[in-house]
Backbone as XML, in Angstrom:
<?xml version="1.0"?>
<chain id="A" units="angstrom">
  <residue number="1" name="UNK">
    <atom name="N" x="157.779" y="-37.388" z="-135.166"/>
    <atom name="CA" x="157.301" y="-36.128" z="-134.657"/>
    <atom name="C" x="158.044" y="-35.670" z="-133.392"/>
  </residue>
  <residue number="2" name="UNK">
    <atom name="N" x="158.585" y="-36.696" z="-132.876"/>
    <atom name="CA" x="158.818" y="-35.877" z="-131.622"/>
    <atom name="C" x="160.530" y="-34.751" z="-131.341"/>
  </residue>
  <residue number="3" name="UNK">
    <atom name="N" x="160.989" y="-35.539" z="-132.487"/>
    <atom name="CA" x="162.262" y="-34.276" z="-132.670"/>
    <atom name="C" x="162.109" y="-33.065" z="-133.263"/>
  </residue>
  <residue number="4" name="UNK">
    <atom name="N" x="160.779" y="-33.299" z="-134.085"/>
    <atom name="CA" x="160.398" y="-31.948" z="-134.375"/>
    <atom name="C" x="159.872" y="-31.331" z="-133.332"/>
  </residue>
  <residue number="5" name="UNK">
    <atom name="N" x="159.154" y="-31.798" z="-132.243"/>
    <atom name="CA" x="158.371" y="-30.818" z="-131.052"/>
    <atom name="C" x="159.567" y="-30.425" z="-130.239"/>
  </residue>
  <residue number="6" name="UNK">
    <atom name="N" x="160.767" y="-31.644" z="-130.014"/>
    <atom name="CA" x="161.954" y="-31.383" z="-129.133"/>
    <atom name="C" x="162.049" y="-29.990" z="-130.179"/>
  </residue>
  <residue number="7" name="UNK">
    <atom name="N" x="162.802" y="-29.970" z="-131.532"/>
    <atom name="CA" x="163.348" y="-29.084" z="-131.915"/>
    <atom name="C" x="162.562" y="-27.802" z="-131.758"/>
  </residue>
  <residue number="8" name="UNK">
    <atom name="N" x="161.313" y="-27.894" z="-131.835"/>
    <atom name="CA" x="160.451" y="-26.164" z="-132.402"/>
    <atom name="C" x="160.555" y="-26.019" z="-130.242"/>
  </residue>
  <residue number="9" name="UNK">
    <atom name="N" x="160.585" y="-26.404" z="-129.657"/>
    <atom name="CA" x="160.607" y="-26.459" z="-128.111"/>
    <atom name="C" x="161.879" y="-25.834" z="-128.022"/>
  </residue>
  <residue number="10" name="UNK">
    <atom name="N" x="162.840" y="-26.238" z="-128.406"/>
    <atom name="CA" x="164.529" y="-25.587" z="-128.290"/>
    <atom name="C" x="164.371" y="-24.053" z="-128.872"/>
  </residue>
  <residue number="11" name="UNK">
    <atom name="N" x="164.047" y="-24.445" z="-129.803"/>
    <atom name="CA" x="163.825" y="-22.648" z="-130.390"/>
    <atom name="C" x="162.577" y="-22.429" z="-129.982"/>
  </residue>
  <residue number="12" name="UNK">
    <atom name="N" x="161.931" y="-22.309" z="-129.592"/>
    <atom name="CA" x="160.913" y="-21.287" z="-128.821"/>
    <atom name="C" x="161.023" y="-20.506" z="-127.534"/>
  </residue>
  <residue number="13" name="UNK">
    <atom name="N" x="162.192" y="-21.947" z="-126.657"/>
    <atom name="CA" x="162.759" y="-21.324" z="-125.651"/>
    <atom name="C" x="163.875" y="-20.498" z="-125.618"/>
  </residue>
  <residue number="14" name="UNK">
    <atom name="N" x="164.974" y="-20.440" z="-126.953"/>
    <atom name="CA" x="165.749" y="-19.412" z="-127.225"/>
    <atom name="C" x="165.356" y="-17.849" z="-128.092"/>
  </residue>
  <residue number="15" name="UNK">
    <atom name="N" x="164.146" y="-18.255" z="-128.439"/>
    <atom name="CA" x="163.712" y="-16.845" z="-128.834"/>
    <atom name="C" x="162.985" y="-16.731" z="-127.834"/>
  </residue>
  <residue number="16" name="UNK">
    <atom name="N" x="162.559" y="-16.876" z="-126.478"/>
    <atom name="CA" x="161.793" y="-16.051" z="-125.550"/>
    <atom name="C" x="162.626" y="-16.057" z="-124.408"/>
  </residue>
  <residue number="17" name="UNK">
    <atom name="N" x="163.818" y="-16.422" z="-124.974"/>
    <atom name="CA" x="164.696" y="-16.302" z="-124.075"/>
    <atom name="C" x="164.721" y="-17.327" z="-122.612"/>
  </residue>
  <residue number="18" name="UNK">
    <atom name="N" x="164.137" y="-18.133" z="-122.460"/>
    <atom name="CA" x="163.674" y="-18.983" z="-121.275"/>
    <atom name="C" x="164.972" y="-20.024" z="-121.407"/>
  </residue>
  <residue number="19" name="UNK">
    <atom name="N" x="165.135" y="-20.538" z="-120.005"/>
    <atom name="CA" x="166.067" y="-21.587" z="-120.212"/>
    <atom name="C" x="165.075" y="-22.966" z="-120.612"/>
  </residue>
  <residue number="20" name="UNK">
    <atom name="N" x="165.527" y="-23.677" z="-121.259"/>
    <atom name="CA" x="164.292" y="-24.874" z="-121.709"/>
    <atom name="C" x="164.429" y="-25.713" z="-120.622"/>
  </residue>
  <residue number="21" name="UNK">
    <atom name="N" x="163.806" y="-26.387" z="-120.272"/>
    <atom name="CA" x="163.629" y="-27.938" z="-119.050"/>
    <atom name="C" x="164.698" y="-28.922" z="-119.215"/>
  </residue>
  <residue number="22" name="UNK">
    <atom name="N" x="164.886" y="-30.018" z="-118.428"/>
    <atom name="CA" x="165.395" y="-30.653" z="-118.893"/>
    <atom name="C" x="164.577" y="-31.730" z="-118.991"/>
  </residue>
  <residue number="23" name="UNK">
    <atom name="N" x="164.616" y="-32.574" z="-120.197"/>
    <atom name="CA" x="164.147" y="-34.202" z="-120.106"/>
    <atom name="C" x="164.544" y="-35.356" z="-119.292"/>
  </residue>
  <residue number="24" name="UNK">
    <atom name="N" x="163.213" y="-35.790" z="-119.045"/>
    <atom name="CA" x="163.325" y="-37.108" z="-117.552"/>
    <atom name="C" x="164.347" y="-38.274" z="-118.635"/>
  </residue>
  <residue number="25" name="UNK">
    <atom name="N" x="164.575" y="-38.915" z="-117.472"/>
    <atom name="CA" x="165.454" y="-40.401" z="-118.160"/>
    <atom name="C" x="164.447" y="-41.092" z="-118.716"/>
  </residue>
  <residue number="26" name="UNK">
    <atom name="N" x="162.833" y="-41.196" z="-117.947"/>
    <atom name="CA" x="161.817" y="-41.781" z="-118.608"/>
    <atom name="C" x="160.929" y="-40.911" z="-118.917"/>
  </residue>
  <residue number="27" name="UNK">
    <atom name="N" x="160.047" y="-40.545" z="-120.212"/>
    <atom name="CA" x="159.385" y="-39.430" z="-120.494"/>
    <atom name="C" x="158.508" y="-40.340" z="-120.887"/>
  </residue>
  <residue number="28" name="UNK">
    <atom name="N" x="157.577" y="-39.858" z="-120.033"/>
    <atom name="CA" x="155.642" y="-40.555" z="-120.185"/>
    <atom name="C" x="154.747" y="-38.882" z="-120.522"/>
  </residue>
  <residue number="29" name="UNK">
    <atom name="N" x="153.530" y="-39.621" z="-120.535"/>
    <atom name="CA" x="152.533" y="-38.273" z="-120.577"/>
    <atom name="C" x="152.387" y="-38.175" z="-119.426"/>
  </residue>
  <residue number="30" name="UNK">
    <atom name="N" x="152.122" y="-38.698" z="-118.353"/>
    <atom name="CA" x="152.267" y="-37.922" z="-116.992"/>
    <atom name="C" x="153.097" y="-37.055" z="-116.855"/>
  </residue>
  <residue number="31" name="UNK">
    <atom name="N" x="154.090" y="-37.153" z="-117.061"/>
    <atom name="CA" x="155.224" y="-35.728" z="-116.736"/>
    <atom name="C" x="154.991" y="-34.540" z="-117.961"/>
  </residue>
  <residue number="32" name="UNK">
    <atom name="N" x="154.418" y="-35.645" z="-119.036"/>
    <atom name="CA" x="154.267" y="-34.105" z="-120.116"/>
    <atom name="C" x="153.485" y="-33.008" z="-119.592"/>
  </residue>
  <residue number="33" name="UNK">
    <atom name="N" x="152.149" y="-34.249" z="-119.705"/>
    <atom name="CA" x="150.747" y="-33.730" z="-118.344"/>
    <atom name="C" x="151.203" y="-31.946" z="-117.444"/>
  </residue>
  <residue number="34" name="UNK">
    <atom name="N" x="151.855" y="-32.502" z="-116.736"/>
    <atom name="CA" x="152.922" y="-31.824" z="-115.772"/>
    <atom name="C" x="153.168" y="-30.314" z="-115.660"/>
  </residue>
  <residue number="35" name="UNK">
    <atom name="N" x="153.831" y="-30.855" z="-117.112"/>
    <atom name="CA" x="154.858" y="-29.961" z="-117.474"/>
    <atom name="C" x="154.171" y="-28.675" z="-118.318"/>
  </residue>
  <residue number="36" name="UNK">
    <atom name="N" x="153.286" y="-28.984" z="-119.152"/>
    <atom name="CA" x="152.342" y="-28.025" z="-119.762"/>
    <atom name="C" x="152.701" y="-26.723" z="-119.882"/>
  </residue>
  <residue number="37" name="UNK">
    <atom name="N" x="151.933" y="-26.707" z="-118.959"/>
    <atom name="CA" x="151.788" y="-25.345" z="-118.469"/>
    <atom name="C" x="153.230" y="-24.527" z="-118.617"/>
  </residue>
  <residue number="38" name="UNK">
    <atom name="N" x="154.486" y="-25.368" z="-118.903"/>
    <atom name="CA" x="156.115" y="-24.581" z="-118.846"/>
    <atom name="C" x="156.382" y="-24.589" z="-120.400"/>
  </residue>
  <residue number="39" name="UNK">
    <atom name="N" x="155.865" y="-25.911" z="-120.654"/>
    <atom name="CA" x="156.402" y="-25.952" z="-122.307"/>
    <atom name="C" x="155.607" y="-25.362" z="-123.387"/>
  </residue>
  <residue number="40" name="UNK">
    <atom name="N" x="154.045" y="-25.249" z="-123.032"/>
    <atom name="CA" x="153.158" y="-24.449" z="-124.249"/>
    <atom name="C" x="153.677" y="-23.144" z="-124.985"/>
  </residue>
  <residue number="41" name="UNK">
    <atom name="N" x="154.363" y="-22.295" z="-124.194"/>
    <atom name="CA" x="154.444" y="-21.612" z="-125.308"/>
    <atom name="C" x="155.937" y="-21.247" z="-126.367"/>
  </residue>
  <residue number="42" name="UNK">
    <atom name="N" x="157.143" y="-22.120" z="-125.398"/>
    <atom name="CA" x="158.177" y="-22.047" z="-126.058"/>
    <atom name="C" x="157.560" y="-23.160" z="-127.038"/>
  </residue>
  <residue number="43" name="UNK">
    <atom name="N" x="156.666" y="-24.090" z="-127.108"/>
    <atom name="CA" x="156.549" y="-24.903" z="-128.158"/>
    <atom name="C" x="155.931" y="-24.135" z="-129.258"/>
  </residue>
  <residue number="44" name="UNK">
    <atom name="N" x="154.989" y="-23.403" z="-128.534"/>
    <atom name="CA" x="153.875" y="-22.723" z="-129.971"/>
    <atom name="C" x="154.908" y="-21.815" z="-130.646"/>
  </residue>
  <residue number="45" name="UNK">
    <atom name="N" x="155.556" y="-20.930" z="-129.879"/>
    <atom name="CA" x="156.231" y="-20.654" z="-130.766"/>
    <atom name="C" x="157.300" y="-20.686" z="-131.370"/>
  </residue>
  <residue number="46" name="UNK">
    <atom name="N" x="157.919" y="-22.049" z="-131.319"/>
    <atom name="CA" x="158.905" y="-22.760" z="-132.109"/>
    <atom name="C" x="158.120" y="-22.996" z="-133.002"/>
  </residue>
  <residue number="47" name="UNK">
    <atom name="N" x="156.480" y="-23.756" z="-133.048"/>
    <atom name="CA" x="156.299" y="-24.465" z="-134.144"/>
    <atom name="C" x="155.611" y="-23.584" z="-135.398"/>
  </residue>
  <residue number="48" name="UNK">
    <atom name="N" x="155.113" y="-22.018" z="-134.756"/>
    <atom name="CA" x="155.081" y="-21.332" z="-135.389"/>
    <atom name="C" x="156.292" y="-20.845" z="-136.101"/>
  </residue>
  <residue number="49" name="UNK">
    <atom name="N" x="157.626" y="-20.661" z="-135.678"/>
    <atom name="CA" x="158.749" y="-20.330" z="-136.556"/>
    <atom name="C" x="159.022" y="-21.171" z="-137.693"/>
  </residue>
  <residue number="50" name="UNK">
    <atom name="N" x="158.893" y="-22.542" z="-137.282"/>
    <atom name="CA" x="159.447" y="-23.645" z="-138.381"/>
    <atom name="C" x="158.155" y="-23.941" z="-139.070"/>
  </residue>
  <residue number="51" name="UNK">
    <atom name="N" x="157.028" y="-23.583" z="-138.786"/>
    <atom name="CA" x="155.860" y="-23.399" z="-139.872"/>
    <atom name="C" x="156.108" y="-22.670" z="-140.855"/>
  </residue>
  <residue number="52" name="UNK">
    <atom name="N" x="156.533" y="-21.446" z="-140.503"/>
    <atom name="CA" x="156.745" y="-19.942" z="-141.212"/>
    <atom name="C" x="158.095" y="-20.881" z="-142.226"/>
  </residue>
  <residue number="53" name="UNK">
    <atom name="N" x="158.897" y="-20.813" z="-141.659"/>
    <atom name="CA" x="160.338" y="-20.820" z="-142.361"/>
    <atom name="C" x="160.112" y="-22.179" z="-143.635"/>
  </residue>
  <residue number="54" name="UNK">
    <atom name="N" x="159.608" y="-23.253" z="-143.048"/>
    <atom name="CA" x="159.486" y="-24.117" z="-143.864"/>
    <atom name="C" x="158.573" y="-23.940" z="-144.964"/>
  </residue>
  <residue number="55" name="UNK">
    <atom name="N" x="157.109" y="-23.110" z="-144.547"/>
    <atom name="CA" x="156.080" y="-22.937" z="-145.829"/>
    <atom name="C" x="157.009" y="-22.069" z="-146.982"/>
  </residue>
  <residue number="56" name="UNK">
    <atom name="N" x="158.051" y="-21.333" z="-146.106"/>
    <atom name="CA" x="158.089" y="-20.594" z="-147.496"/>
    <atom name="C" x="159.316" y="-20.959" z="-148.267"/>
  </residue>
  <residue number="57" name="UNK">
    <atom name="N" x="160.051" y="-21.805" z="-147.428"/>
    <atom name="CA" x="160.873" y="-22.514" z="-148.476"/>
    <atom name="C" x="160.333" y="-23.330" z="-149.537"/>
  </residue>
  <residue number="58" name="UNK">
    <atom name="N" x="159.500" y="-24.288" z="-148.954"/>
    <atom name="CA" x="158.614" y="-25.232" z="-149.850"/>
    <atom name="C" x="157.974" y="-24.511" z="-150.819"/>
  </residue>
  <residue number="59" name="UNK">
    <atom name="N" x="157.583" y="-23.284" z="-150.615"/>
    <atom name="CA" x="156.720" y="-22.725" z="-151.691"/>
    <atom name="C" x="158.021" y="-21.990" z="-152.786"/>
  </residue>
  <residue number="60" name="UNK">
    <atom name="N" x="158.828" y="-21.472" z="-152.653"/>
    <atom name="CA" x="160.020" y="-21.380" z="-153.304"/>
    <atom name="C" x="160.521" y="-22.768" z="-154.284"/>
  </residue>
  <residue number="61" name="UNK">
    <atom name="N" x="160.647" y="-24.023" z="-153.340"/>
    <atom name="CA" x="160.586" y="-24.796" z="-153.790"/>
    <atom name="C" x="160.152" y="-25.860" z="-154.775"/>
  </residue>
  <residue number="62" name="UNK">
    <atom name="N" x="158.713" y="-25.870" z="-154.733"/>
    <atom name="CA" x="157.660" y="-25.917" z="-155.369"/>
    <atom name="C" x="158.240" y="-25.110" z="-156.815"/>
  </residue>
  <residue number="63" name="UNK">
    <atom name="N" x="157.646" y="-24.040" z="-156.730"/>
    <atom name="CA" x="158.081" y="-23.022" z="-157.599"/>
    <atom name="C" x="159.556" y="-23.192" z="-158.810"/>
  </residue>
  <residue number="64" name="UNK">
    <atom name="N" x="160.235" y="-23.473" z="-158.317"/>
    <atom name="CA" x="161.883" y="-23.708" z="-158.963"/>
    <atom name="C" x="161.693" y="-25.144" z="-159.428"/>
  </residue>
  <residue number="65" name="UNK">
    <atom name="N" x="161.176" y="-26.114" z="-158.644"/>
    <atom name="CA" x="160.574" y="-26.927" z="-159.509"/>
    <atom name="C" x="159.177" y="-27.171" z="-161.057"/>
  </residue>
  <residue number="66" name="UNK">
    <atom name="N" x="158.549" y="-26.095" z="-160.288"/>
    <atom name="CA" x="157.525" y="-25.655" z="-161.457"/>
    <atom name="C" x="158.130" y="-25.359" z="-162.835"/>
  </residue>
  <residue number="67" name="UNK">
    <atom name="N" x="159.106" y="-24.016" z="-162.588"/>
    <atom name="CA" x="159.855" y="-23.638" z="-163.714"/>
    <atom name="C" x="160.519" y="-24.577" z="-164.656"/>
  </residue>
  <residue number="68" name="UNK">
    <atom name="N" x="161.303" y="-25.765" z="-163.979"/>
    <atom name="CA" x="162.151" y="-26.736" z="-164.271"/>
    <atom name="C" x="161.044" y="-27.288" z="-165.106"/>
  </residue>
  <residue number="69" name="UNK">
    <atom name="N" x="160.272" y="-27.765" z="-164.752"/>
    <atom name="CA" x="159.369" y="-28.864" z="-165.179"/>
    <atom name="C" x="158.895" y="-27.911" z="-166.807"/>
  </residue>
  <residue number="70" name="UNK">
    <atom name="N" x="158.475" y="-26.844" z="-167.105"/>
    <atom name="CA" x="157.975" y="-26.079" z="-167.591"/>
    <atom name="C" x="159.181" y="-26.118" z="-169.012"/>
  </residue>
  <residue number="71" name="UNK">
    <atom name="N" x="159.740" y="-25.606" z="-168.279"/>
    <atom name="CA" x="161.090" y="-25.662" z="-169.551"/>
    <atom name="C" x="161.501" y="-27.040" z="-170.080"/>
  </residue>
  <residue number="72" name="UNK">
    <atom name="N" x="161.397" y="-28.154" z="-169.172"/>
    <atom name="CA" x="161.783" y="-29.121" z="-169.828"/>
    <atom name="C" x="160.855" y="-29.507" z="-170.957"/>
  </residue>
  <residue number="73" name="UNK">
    <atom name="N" x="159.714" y="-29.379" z="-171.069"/>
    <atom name="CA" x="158.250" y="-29.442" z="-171.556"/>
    <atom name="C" x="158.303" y="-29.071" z="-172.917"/>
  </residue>
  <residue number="74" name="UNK">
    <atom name="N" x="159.046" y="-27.611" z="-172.693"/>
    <atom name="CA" x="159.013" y="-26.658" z="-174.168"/>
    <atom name="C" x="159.911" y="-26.991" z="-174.526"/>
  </residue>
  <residue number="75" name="UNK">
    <atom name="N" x="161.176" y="-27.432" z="-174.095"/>
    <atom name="CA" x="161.987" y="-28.244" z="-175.016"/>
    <atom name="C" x="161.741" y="-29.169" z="-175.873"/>
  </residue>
  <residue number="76" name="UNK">
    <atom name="N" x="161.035" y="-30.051" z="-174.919"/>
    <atom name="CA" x="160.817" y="-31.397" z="-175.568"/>
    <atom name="C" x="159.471" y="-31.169" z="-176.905"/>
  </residue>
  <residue number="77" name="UNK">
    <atom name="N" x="158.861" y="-29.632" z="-176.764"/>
    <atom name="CA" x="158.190" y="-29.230" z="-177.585"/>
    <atom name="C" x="158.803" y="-28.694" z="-178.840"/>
  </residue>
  <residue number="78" name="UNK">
    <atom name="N" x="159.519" y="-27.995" z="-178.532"/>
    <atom name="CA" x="160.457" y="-27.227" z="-179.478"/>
    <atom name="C" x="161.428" y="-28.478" z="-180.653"/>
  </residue>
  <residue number="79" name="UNK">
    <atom name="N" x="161.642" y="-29.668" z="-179.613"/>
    <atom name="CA" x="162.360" y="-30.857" z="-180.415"/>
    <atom name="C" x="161.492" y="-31.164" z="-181.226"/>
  </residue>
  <residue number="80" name="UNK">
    <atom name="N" x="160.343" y="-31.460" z="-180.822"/>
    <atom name="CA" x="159.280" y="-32.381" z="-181.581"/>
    <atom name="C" x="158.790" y="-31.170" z="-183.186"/>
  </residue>
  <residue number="81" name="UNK">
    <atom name="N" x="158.600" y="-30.186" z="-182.872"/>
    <atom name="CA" x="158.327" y="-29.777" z="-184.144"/>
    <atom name="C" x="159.245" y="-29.448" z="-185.317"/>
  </residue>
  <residue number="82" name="UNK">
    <atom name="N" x="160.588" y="-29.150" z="-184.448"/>
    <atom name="CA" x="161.578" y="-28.978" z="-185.389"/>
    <atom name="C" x="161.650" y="-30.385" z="-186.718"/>
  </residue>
  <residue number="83" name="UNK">
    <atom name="N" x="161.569" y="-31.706" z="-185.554"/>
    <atom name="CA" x="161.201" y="-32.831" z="-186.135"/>
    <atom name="C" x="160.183" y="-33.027" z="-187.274"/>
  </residue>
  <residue number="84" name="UNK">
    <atom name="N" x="159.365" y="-32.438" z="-187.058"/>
    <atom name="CA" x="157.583" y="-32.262" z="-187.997"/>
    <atom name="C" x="158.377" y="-31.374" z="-189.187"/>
  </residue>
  <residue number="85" name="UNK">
    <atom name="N" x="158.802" y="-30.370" z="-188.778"/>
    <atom name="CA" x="159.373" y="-29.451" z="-189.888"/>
    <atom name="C" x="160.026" y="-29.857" z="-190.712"/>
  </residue>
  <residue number="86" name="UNK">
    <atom name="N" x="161.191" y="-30.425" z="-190.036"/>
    <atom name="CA" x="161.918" y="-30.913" z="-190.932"/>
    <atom name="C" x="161.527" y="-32.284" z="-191.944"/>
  </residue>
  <residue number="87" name="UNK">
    <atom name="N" x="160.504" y="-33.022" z="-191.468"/>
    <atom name="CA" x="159.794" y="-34.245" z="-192.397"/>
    <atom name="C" x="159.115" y="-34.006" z="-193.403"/>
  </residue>
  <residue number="88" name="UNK">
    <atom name="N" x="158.362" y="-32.437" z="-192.629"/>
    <atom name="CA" x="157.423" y="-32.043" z="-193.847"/>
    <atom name="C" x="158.605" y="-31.543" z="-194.995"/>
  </residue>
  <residue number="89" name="UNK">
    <atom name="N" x="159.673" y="-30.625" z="-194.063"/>
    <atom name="CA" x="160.455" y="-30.111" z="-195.806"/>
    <atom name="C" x="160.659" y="-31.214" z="-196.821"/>
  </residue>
  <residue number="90" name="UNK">
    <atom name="N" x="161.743" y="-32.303" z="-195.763"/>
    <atom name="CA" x="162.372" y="-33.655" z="-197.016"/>
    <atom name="C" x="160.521" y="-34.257" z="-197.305"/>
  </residue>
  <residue number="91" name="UNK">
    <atom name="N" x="159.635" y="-34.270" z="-197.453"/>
    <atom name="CA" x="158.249" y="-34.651" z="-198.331"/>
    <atom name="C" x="158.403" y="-33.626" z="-199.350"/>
  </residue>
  <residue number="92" name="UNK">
    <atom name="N" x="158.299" y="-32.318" z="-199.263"/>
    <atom name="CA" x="158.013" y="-31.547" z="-200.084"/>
    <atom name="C" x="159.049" y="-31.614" z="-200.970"/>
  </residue>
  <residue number="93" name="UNK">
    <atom name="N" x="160.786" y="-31.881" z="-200.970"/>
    <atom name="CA" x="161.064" y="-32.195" z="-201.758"/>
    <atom name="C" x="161.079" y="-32.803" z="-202.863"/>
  </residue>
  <residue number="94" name="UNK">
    <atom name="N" x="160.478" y="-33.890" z="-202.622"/>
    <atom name="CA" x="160.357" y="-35.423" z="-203.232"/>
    <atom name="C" x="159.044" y="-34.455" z="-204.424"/>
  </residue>
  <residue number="95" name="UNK">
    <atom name="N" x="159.417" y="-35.087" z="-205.912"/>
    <atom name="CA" x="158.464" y="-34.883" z="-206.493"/>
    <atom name="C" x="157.400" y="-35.835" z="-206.176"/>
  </residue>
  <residue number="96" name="UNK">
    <atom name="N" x="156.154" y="-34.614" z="-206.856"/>
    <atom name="CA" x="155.152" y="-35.189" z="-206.551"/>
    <atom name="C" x="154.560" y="-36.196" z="-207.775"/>
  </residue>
  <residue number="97" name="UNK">
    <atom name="N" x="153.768" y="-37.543" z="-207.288"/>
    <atom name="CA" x="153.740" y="-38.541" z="-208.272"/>
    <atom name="C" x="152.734" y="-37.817" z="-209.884"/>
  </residue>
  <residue number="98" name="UNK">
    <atom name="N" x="153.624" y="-38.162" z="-210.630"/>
    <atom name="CA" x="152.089" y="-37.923" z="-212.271"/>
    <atom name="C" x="151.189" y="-38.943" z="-212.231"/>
  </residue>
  <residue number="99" name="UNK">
    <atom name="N" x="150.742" y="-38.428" z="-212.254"/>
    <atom name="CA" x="149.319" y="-38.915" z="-213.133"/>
    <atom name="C" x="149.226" y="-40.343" z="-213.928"/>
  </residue>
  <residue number="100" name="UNK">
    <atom name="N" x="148.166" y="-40.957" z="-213.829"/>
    <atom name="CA" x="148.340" y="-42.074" z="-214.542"/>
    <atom name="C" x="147.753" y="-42.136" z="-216.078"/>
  </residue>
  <residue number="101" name="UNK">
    <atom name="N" x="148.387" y="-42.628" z="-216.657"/>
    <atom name="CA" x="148.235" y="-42.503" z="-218.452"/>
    <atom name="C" x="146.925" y="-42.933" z="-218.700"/>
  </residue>
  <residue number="102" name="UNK">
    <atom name="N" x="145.877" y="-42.384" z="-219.027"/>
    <atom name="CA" x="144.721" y="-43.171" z="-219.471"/>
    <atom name="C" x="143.827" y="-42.298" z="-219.432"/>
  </residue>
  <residue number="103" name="UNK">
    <atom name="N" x="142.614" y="-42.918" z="-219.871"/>
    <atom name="CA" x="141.649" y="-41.973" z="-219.768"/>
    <atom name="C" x="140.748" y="-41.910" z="-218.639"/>
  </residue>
  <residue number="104" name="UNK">
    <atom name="N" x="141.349" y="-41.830" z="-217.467"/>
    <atom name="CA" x="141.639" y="-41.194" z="-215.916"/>
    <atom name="C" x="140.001" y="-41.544" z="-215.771"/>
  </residue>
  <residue number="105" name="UNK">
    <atom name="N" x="139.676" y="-42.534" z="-216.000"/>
    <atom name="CA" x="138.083" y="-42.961" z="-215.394"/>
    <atom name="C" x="137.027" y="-42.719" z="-215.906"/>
  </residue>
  <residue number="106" name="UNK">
    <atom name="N" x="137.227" y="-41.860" z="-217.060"/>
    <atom name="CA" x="136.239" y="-41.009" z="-218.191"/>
    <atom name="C" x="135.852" y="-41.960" z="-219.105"/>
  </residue>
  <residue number="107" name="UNK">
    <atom name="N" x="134.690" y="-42.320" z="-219.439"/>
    <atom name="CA" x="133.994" y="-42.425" z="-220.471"/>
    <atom name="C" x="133.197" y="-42.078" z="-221.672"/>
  </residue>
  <residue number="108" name="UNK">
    <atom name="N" x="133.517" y="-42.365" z="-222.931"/>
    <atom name="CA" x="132.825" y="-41.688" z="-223.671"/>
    <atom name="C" x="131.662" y="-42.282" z="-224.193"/>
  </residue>
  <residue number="109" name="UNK">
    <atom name="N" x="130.686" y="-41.865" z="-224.473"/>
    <atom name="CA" x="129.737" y="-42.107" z="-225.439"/>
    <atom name="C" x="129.751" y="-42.238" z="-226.502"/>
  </residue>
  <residue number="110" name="UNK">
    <atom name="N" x="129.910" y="-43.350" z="-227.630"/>
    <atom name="CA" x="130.177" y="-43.419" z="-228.683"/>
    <atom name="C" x="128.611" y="-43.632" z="-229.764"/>
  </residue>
</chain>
């Protein structure tokens, strides 16, 4: 997390135009503590930019993956029946069996 707060902090302070701080050699929460009050809003709104920018890539993303997934699907649908089709034709070729010679289970009364 914290190169993401460095990063949305870098751009928050170049879109409000502010020069950004510089970082201590040792960075504790006491100095964050501190500092607050300088960094809140180039942070908020860095992390609002890379909120924005990232939701809507991901959702693009998402999406182009959706499609992918979708098509691969109906392919693998489209294979499978061609398959069915074609089994059922070569069956229907094949004659169908006759009948067996006899008197097919019938009885007479004599």
């Amino acid at each position: 997390m914290p190169p993401y707060y460095l990063a949305a902090y870098q751009l928050g302070a170049w879109v409000l135009q502010s020069d950004p701080i510089a970082l201590p050699d040792a960075f504790t929460m006491h100095w964050l503590m501190q500092q607050l009050n300088l960094i809140w809003l180039p942070l908020l709104v860095g992390c609002l930019i890379f909120g924005l920018i990232l939701s809507i890539v991901g959702y693009f993303a998402v999406r182009i993956w959706w499609v992918i997934q979708v098509r691969l699907m109906w392919q693998v649908r489209q294979k499978r029946i061609k398959l069915n089709e074609a089994s059922r034709a070569a069956a229907a070729t094949v004659d169908p069996p006759s009948p067996p010679l006899g008197d097919h289970g019938s009885r007479s009364i004599d």
